[in-house]
N, C-alpha and C positions, 0 to 999 in steps of 0.2 A: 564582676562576679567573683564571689570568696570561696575557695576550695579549703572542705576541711577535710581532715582524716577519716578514713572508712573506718567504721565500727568493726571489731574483731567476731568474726564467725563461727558458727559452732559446727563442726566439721566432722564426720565421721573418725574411726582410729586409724585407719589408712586409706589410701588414694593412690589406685594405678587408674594412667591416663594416658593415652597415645598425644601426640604433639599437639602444642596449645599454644598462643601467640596470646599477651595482653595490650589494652592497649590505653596510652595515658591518660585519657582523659580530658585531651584538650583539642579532640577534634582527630589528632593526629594519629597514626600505626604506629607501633613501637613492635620490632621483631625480637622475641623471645625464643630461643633453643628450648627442642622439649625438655632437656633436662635441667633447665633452666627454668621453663615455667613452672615444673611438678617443685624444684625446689623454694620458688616464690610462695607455694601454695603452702608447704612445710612451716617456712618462716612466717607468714602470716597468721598462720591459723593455729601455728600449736602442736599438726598432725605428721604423722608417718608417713611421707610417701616413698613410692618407690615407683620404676620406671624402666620399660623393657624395649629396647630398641626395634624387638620384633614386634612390638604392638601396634608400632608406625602404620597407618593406614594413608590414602594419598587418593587425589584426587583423580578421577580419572579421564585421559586426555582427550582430544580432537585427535578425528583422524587423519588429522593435517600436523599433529605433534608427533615428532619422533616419541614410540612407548617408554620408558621406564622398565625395568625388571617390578618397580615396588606397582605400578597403577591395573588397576579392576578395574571395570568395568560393568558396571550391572545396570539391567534396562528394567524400570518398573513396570508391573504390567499394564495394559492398556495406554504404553507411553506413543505418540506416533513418534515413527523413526522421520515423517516429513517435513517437520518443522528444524528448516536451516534457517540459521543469521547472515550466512558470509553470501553477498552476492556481486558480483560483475559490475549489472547493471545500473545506472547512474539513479540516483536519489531525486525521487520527486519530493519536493517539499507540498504540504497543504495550503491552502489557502489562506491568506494572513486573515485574521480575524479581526472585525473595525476595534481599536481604543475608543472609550469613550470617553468623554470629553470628563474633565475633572469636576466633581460633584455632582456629578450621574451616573454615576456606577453602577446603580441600579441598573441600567437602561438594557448591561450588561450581564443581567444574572442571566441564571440559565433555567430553562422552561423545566416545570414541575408537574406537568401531566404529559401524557404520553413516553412515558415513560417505554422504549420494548424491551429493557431487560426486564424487568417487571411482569411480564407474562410468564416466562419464567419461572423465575424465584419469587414472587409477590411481593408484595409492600409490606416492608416490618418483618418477612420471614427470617427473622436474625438464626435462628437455626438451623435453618440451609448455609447459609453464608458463612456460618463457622462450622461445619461439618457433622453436623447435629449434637454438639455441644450446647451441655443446659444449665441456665445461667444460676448460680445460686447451689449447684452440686458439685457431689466430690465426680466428677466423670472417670471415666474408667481410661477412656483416650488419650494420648497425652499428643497436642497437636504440634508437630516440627514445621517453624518457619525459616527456612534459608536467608538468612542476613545479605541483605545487597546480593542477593542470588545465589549464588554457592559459597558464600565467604568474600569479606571485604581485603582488600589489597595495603599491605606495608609499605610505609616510606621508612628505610633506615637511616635513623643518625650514625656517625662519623663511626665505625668499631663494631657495631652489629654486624652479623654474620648474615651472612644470605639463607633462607626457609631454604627447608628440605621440600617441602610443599609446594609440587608445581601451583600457579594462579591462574584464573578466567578475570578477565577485567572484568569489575565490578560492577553492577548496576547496567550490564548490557545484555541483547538478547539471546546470547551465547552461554553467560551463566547462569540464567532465572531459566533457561531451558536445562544446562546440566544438573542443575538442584531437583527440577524436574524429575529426572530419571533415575538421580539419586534416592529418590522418595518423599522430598521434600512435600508437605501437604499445603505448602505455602510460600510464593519469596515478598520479602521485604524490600520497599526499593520506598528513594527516597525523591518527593515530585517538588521542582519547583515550574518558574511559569517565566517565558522570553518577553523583554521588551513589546515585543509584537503580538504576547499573549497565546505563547503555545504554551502546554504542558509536556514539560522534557524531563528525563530521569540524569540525575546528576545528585550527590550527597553533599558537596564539602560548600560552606555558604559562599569560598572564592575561587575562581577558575583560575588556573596560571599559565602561560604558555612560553612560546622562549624568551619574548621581554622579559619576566618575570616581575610583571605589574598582576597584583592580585585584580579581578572582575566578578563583579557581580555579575549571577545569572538574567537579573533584569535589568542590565545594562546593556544586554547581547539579544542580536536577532536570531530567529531558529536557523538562519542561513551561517549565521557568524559561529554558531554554535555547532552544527553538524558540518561545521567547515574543518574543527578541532579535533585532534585525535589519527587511531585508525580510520581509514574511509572504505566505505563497501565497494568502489570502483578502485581496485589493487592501482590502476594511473596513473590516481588522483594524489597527491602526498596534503597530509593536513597536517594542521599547525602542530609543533609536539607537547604533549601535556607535563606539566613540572606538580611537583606536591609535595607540600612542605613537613619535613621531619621533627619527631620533638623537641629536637635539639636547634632548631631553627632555619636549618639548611635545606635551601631547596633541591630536591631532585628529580632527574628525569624519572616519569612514572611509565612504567611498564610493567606489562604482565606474563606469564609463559606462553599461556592463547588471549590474542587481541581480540578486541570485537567493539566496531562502530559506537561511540557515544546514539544514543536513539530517546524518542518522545514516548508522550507515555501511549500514544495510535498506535504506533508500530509493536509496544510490548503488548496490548489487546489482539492482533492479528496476530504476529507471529510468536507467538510463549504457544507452548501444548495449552488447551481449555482445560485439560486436568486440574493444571495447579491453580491453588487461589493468588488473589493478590492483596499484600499490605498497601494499600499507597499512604505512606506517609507523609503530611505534607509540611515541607519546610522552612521556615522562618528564620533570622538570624536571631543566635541565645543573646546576644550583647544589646543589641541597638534594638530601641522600642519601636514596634509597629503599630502603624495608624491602620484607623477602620477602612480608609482608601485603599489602601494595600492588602489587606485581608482582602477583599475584595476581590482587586484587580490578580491575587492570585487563584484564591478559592473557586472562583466562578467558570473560569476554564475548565478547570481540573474536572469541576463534576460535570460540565458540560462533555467533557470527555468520554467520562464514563457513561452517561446515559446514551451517548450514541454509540459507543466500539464497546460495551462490556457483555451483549450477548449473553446473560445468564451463566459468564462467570463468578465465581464466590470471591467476595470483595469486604475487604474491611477497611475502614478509616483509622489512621492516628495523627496526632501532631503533640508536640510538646506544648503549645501555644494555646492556653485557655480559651482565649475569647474564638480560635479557631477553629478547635471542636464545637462547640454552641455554634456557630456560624454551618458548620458542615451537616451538623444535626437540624439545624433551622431549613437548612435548604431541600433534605431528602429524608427519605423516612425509610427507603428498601435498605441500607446497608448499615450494619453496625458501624459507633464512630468508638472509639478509643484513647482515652487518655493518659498519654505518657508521661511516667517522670519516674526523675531519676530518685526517687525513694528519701531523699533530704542528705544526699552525700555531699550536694553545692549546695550554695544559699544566694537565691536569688532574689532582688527588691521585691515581685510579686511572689507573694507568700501562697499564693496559690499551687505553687509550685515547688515548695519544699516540704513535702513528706505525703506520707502514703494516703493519710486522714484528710490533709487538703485535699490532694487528687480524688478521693471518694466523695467530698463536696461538690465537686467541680464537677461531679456525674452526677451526682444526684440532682445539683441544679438546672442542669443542663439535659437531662434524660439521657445521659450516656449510654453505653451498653458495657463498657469495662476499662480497665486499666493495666495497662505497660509498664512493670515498672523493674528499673534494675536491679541484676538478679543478687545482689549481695544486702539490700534492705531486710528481703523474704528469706534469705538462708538464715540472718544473723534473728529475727524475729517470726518466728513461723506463725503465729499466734496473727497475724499482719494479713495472711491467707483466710484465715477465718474475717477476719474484719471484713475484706472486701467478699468476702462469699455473701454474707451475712446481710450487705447491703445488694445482694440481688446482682452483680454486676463478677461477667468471666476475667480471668488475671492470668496478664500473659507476662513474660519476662524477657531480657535481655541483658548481655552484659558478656564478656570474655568467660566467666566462670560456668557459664554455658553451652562451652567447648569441654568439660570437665565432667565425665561419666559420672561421677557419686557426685557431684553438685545436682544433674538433671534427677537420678534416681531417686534424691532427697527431695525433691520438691516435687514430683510426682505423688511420691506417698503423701504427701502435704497437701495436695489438692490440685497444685496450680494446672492450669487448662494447657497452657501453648509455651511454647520454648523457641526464641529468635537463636540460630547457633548458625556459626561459621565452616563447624565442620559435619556436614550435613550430614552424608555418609555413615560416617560412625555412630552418632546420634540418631536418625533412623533405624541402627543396627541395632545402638540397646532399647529402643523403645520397641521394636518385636521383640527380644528376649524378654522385656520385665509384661508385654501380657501375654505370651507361653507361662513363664513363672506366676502371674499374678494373676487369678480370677479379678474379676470387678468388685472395687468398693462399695459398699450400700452408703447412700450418701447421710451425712449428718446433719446438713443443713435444707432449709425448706424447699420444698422444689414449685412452689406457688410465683407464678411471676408476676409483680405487681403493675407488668403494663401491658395495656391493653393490645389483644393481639388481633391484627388486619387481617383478613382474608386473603388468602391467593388471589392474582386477576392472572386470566387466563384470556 
């Protein structure tokens, strides 16, 4: 894979920005000091910034973490206060599900009627699912998704400074709850699938523990796997997680509040039903995946969700072309989403490098929208109109998405949804900009060119 230089951005004339962390681009965290980040942003881009120590905003703790003077606390409303992660009692694992045997994969897909979340939300009701965002308009909403739940976790190379920013470990049921309460209308998490065919939440394509032998998640069983980590039984000590810094050095990974690695069952019961969910689902970017494997992961996953999703609001993504067509072949209730990185890397499947592919790649495939990072759409706004244009919602991701005047620029531009780490502060200015902002009248068509299913009830 060839990494080139980012395209230079067109930036407003100043930028104040409470604390931002970037991160490099190769999978790995990179810890940046706010004053640090606002002046990355300065040298990049051309602009003024400036930066107030009081602006600092901080995540807020467990009641199991000693407070801070700097941490809030605010409860959305209709959040339950009853949904906890931390528990005692010992972990029952599910039941392993049969492999099947290699080139029958098929045998394994997962059943496409009877669907019960489906009563529900109905089949094809893509506007439930995304909060009644319409597809092909400027909408007035601007939708906040929590990245790996409340913000994803740093590994620092050798000379970085430790975040001012207490952390929730990542991608657990501790922080797609705190995102939750934060306001988040949405967390992102990322699903792969066990040796033995579960669907478990974990981001990075290798595990590491103290050997410090990278593993693949489908080289592990779901027992080998919730073996790793914090454990919900305080007794029990699980193996400790390592994760590797950009500078190459592995480190002990830890957070301010722990919380159990878990599957993606247990994030269906236990997350508030308030929030929606991203499942994203993951592939490795390097190494080429067979249709066996598409397969032997996809088919869990949705099997997943059709039994624990209960008429929560669910959207698909994957970076992984033939992925999405596969995710979209198999179900027709939930929007599928295709992500990319806007043509920052160049990858052998050109499918996958720029914004105009990815609108292909929905179009062929009947998608419902596209992911794409958020510095393609800053630097080319015109790119918003492109995929409105083709009917399909555009949501973004990217560090620069921690970055107040990055979000409020791409609001007035259209985009639909905002993947952001700092959840908190980002749900705080999207209340202020619609106090300040009536709703846009949209410019583009609002005629949807597919055909829409009925509710079943």
């Amino acid at each position: 894979m060839q990494f080139v230089a980012p395209k230079l951005l067109s930036f407003p004339t100043s930028i104040s920005s409470s604390s931002s962390s970037l991160e490099d681009g190769f999978g790995s965290s990179r810890l940046v000091c706010a004053e640090k980040a606002i002046l990355s942003i300065r040298n990049t881009f051309g602009v003024r910034a400036s930066f107030s120590s009081s602006e600092r905003r901080t995540v807020p703790p467990p009641a199991s973490v000693k407070a801070d003077p700097g941490f809030s606390i605010e409860t959305r409303p209709g959040m339950s206060p009853s949904f906890e992660s931390v528990s005692t009692e010992p972990r029952t694992l599910p039941q392993v599900l049969p492999v099947p045997d290699s080139g029958t994969a098929a045998a394994a897909a997962p059943q496409t009627s009877g669907l019960s979340a489906d009563s529900v939300a109905g089949r094809g009701d893509y506007e439930y699912h995304l909060k009644g965002l319409r597809a092909g308009v400027h909408n007035p909403k601007l939708v906040i998704v929590g990245h790996r739940g409340c913000g994803k976790n740093k590994s620092l190379s050798q000379g970085e400074a430790v975040d001012s920013r207490p952390s929730i470990r990542e991608n657990t049921i501790a922080s797609f709850n705190q995102a939750a309460r934060n306001g988040a209308d949405y967390v992102e998490f990322d699903v792969q699938v066990t040796k033995d065919r579960h669907a478990i939440i974990f981001h990075d394509d290798y595990i590491i523990v103290e050997d410090k032998v990278p593993r693949k998640i489908g080289d592990l069983t779901l027992e080998e796997f919730v073996g790793i980590g914090p454990q919900k039984n305080f007794a029990k000590e699980g193996r400790s997680l390592y994760r590797k810094a950009r500078d190459g050095t592995l480190n002990p990974w830890t957070a301010t509040m722990e919380d159990p690695l878990c599957t993606l069952e247990e994030a269906f019961k236990q997350v508030d039903p308030s929030v929606g969910f991203n499942i994203e689902v993951k592939f490795d970017d390097i190494d080429e995946t067979s249709d066996v494997e598409l397969r032997r992961v996809i088919y869990p996953i949705v099997e997943s969700v059709r039994q624990h999703s209960n008429g929560r609001r669910i959207y698909f993504s994957s970076f992984h072309p033939d992925a999405v067509h596969l995710l979209r072949s198999l179900q027709s209730t939930y929007p599928v989403f295709f992500l990319t990185n806007g043509g920052s890397c160049i990858y052998n499947d050109q499918r996958r490098n720029s914004i105009q592919a990815a609108i292909a790649v929905c179009q062929q495939g009947q998608l419902q929208g596209i992911v794409t990072e958020v510095q393609a759409v800053l630097h080319e706004p015109s790119l918003i109109s492109l995929i409105k244009a083709a009917n399909l919602w555009v949501f973004t991701y990217g560090d620069f998405n921690n970055v107040e005047e990055a979000v409020h620029k791409q609001k007035d531009a259209g985009v639909d949804g905002v993947i952001v780490d700092h959840v908190l502060e980002i749900v705080k200015l999207e209340h202020q900009l619609e106090d300040q902002h009536p709703p846009i009248s949209s410019s583009y068509s609002t005629t949807s060119s597919r055909t829409a299913i009925p509710p079943v009830f």
